[in-house]
C-alpha positions as CSV (number, residue, x, y, z in Angstrom):
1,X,-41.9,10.2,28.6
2,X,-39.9,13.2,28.7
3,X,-36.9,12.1,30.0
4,X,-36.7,9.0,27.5
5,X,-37.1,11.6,24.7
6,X,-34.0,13.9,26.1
7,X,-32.2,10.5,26.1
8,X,-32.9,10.0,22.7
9,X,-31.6,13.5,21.9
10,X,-28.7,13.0,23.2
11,X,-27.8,9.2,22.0
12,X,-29.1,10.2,18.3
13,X,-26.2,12.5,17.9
14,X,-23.4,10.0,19.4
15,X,-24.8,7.7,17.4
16,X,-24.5,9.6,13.6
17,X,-20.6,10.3,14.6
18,X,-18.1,8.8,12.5
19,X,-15.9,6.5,14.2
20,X,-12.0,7.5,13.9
21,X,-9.2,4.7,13.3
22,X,-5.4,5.9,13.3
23,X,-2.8,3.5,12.3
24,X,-1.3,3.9,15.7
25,X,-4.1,2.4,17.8
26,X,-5.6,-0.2,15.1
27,X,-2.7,-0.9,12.8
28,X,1.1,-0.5,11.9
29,X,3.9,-0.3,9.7
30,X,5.5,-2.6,7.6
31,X,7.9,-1.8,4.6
32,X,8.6,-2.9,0.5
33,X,11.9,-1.9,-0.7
34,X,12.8,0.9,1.6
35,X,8.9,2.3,1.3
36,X,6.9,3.0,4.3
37,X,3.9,1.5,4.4
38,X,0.9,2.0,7.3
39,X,-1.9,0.1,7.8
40,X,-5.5,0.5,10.2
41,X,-8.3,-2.4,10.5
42,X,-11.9,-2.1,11.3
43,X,-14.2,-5.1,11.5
44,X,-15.1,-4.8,8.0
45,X,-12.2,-3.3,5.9
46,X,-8.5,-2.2,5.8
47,X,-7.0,0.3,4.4
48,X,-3.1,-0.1,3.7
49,X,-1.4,3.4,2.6
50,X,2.1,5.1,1.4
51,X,3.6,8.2,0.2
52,X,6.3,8.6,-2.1
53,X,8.1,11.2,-4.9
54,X,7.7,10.6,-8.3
55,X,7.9,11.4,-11.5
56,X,11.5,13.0,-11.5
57,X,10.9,14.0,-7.9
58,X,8.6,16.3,-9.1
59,X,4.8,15.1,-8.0
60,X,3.7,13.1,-5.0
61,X,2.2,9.7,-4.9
62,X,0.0,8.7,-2.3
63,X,-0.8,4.7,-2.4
64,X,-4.0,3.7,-0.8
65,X,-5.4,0.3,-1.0
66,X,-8.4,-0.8,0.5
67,X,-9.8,-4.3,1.6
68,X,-13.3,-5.4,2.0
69,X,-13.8,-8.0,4.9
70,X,-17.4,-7.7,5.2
71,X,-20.5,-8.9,3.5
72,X,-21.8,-5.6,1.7
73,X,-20.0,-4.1,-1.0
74,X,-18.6,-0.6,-0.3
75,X,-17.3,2.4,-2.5
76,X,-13.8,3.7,-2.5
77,X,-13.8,7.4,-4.0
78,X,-10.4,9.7,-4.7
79,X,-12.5,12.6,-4.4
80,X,-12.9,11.6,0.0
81,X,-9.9,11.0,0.2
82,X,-8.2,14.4,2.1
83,X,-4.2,14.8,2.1
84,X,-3.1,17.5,3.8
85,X,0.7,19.0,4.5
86,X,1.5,18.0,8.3
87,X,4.1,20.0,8.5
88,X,2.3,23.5,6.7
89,X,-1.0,22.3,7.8
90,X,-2.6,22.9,4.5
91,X,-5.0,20.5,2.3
92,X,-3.3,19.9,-0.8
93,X,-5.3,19.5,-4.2
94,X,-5.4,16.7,-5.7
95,X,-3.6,16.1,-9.9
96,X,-5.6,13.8,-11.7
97,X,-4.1,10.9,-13.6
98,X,-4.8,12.1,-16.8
99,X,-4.0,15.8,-16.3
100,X,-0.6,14.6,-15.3
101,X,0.0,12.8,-18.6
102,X,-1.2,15.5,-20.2
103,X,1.7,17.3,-18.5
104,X,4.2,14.6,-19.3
105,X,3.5,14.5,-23.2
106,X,4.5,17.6,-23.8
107,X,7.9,18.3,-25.6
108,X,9.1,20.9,-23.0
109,X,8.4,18.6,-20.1
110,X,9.8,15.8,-21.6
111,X,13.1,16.1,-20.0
112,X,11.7,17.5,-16.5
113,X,9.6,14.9,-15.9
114,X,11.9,12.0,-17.4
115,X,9.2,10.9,-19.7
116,X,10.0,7.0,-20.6
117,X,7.8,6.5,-24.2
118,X,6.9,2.7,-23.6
119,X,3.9,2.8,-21.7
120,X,2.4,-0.5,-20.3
121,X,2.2,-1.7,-16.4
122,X,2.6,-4.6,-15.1
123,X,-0.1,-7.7,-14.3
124,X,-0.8,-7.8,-10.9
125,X,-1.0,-11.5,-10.5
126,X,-2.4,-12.5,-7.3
127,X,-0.4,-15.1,-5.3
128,X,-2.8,-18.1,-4.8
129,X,-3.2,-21.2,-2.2
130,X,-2.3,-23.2,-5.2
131,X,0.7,-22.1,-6.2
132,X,2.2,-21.9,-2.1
133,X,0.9,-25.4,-1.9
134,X,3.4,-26.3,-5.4
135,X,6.0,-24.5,-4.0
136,X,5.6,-26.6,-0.8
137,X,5.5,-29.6,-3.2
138,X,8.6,-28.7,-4.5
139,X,10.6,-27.8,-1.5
140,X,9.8,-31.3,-0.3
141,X,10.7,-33.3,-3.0
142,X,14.0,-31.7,-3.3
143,X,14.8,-32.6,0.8
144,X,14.0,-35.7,0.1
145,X,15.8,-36.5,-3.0
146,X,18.8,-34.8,-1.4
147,X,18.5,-36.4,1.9
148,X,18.1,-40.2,0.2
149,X,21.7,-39.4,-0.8
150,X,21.6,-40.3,-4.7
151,X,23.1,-37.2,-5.7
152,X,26.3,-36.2,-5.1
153,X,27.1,-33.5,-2.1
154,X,28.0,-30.0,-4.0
155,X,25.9,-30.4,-7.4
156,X,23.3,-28.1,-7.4
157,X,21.5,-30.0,-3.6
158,X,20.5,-28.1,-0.6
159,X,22.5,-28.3,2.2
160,X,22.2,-28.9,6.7
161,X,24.6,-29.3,9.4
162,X,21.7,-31.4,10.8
163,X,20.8,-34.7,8.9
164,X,16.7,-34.3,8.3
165,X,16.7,-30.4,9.7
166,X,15.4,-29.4,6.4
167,X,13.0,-32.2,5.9
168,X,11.6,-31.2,9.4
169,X,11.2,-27.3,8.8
170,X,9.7,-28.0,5.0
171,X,6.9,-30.1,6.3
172,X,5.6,-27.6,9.0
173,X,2.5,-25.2,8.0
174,X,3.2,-21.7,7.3
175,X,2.7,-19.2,9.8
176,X,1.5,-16.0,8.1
177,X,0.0,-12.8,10.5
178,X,-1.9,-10.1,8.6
179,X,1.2,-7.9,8.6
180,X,3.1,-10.6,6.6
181,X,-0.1,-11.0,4.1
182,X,-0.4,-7.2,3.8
183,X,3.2,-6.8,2.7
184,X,3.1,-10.3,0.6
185,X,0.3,-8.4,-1.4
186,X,2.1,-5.3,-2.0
187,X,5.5,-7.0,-2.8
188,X,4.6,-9.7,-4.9
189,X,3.7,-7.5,-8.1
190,X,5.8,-4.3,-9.4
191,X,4.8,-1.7,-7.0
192,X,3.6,2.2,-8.5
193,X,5.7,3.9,-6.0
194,X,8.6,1.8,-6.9
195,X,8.0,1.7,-10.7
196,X,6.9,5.8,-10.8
197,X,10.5,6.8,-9.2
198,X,12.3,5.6,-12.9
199,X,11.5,7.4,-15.9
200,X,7.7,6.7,-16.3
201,X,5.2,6.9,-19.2
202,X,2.1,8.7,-19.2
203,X,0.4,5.9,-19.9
204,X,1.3,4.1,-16.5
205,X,0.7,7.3,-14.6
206,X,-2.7,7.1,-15.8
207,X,-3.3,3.5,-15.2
208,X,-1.8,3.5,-11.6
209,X,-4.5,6.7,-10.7
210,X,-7.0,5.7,-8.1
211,X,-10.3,5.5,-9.4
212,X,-14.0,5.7,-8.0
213,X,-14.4,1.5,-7.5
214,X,-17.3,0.0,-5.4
215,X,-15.3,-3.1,-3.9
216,X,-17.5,-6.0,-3.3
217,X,-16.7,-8.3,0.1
218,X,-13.9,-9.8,-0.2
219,X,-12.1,-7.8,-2.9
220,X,-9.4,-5.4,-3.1
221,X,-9.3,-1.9,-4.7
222,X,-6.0,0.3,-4.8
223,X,-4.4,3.2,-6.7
224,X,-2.9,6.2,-6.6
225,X,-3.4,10.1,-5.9
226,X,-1.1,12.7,-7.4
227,X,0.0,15.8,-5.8
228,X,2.6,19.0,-6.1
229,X,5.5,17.8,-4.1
230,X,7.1,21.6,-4.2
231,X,3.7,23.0,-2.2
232,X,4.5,20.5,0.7
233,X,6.5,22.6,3.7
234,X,10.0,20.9,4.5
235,X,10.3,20.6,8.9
236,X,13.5,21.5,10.1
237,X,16.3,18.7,10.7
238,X,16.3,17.1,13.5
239,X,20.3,16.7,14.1
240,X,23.1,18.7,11.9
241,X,23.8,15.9,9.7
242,X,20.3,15.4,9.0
243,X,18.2,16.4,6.0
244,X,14.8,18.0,6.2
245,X,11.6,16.6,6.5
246,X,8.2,16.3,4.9
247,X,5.0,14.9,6.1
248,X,1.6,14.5,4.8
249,X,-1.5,13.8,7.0
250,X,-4.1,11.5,5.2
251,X,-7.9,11.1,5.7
252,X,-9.6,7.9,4.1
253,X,-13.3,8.0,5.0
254,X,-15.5,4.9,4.3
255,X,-18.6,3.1,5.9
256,X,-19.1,5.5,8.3
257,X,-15.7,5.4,9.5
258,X,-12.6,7.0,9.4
259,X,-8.9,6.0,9.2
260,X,-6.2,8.4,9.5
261,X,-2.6,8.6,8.9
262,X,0.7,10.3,9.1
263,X,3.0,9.4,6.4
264,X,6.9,10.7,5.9
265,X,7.5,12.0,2.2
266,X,10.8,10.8,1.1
């Protein structure tokens, strides 16, 4: 009896641990126009993040999105969320949406912070098994009208060296790994980090903010975390011709696990 209770002392604490993922060992990297992007899987969700200056170089944006792969809803809150400078190896606070519009609307930091005046983001529109399956539709009736030859060669057809190549390539299924649908899903809309680097409104700063969401299974929840991009340390070049460095360290914790990142500030 007492040894199967001094077992159970020691498996109880094992047990409450959190479990640690870092995008090296369960993810990778892919990018979207030049942006870095970093990704680490679990059994039940993924967690895709990147880091970028904004607002007139002046703030840092830190993109997170998370997926939920299992069957119970879970809760994505900014306030987990932990960036810290890798280089200076200090946790760095947090801006909120809103306070940084606050900042942006007034007159004398206008012109520091490139304020654009016409707010508004984009619609996200999910890409759907509908519209790849047109598209498919669509490839193939244009190979075969080309290909049937009642069209003259040089008006607005596609065009092989091999007779029926393209007719062949068309009708074969698409082969899509999760890096290719992770970076589909960031690419296919206008992205924050992208949009955020051109003179922005307040308004989309404050829409792109990450927000407390509970993500039900199956679903998707992203956003954005501001931060001072003058308290991050800059690492020494590596070469002469090289320009210095910054590096954040992110912490995402969620369902008892934790994913962890090292992202390069550009």
């Amino acid at each position: 009896m007492r040894s199967w209770f001094c077992a159970l002392l020691i498996v109880c604490p094992l047990a409450a641990q959190q479990i640690t993922r870092d995008a090296s060992d369960t993810g990778g990297t892919f990018f979207v126009d030049g942006i870095v992007y970093q990704y680490a899987a679990a059994s039940d969700c993924t967690v895709v993040v990147a880091a970028h200056s904004v607002v007139n170089r002046k703030f840092l944006a830190v993109k997170i999105r998370v997926y939920n792969s299992g069957l119970r809803s879970m809760t994505v809150k900014p306030g987990d969320v932990v960036v810290s400078d890798a280089i200076g190896g200090r946790e760095l606070i947090a801006i909120p949406g809103s306070e940084l519009a606050r900042k942006m609307r007034k007159p004398q930091n206008m012109a520091r912070y490139a304020v654009n005046g016409i707010g508004g983001a984009p619609t996200d529109t999910p890409i759907t098994s509908d519209m790849a399956g047109s598209f498919m539709e669509m490839m193939r009736a244009m190979a075969a009208h080309t290909n049937s030859g009642t069209m003259p060669a040089g008006r607005n057809v596609l065009y092989t060296d091999s007779p029926d190549a393209l007719q062949e390539d068309v009708a074969g299924p698409i082969e899509c790994d999760q890096v290719c649908r992770l970076r589909n899903r960031e690419a296919m809309a206008a992205d924050p980090l992208s949009q955020l680097q051109h003179p922005s409104s307040p308004e989309l700063v404050e829409q792109y903010a990450l927000l407390a969401n509970t993500v039900p299974p199956h679903a998707n929840a992203a956003g954005v975390l501001y931060y001072a991009l003058g308290k991050l340390a800059e690492g020494s070049p590596v070469t002469a011709h090289a320009t210095k460095s910054r590096r954040v360290h992110l912490t995402v914790p969620l369902m008892g696990e934790t994913f962890e990142f090292e992202l390069p500030v550009e």
